[in-house]
C-alpha positions as CSV (number, residue, x, y, z in Angstrom):
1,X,78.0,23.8,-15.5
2,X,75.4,21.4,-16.5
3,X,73.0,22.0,-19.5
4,X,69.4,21.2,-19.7
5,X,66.9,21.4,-22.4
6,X,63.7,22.9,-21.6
7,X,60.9,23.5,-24.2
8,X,62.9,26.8,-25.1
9,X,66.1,25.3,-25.9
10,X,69.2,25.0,-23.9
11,X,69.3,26.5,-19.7
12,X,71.7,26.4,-17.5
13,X,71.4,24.6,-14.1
14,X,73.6,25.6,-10.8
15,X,75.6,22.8,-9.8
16,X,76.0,22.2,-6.1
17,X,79.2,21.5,-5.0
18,X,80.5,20.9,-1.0
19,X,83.5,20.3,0.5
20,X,83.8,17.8,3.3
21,X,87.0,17.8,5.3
22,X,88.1,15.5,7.7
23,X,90.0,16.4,10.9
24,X,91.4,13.9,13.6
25,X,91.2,15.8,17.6
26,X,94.3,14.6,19.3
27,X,94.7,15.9,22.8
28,X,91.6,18.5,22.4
29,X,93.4,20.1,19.4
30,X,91.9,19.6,16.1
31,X,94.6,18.7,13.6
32,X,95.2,19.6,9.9
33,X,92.7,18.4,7.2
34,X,93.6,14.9,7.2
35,X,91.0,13.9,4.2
36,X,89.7,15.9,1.7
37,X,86.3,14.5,-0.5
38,X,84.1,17.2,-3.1
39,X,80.6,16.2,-3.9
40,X,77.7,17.6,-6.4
41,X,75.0,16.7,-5.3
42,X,71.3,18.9,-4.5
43,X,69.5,15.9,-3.3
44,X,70.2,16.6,0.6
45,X,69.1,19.7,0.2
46,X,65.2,18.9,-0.7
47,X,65.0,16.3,1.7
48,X,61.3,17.1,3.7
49,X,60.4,17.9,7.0
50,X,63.6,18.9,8.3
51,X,65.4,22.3,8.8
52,X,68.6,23.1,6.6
53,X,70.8,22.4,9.1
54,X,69.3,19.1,10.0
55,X,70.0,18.0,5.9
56,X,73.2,19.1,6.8
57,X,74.5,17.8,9.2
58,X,72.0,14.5,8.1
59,X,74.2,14.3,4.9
60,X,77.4,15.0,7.1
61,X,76.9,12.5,9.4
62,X,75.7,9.7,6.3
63,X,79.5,10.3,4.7
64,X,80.9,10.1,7.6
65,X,80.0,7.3,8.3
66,X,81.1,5.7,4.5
67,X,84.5,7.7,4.8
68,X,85.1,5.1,7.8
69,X,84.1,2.3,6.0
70,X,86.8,2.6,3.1
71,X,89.2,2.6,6.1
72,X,90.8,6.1,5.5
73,X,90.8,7.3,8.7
74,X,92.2,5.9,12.0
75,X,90.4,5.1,15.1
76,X,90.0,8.0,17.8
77,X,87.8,11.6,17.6
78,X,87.6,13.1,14.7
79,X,85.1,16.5,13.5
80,X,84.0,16.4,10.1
81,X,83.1,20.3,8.2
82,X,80.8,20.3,5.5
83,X,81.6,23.2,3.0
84,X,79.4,24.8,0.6
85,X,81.6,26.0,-2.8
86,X,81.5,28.7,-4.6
87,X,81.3,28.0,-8.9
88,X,85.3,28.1,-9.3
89,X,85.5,25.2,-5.8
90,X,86.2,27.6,-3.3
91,X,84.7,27.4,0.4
92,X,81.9,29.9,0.6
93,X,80.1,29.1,3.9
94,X,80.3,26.6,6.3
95,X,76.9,24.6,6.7
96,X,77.1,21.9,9.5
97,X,80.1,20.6,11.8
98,X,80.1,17.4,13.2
99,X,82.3,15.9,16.3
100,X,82.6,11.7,15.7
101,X,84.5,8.9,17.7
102,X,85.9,6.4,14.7
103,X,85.8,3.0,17.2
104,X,87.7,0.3,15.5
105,X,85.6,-3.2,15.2
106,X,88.4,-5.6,14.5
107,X,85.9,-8.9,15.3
108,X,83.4,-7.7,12.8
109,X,83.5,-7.6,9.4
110,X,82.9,-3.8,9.2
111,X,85.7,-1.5,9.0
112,X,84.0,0.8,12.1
113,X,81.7,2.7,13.2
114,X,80.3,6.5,13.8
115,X,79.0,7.7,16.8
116,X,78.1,11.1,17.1
């Protein structure tokens, strides 16, 4: 839990913690979580002009796309499932899914691309 100090001493501040699993889709059958990343962070949340699903799946789509780029993955379809966590880690609601081709760019200099 992260402190803050206020004008009235010492308050405590919700974290935010999701849950992002990766799954490949071989044949039409999604396959077991293949990676696992955990992230704190609010800031999709309170992006403007867009509903909360839109962040979502926004924020989704925006890791995604880095998770590619370290090379962790393999080309082919994958579906990515961003969790919301409870205060001891655990999954308390799913907030956005999202269905990606990984396409392998082996005459560029980037590892791959996204495409939704």
């Amino acid at each position: 839990m992260l402190m803050v100090n206020d004008a009235e001493g010492p308050m405590s501040t919700k974290e935010s913690w999701y849950r992002i699993e990766y799954h490949q889709i071989v044949r039409g059958v999604v396959q077991p979580v293949a990676w696992v990343e955990q992230a704190n962070n609010h800031g999709f949340c309170v992006d403007h002009g867009k509903t909360p699903g839109e962040r979502a799946e926004n924020w989704l789509r925006y890791c995604a796309q880095d998770w590619v780029n370290t090379g962790a993955g393999q080309p082919g379809r994958w579906v990515g499932v961003l969790w919301r966590l409870d205060d001891d880690h655990q999954p308390l609601h799913e907030m956005a899914r999202l269905e990606f081709r990984f396409q392998s760019n082996a005459d560029v200099t980037e590892r791959g691309s996204v495409t939704a």
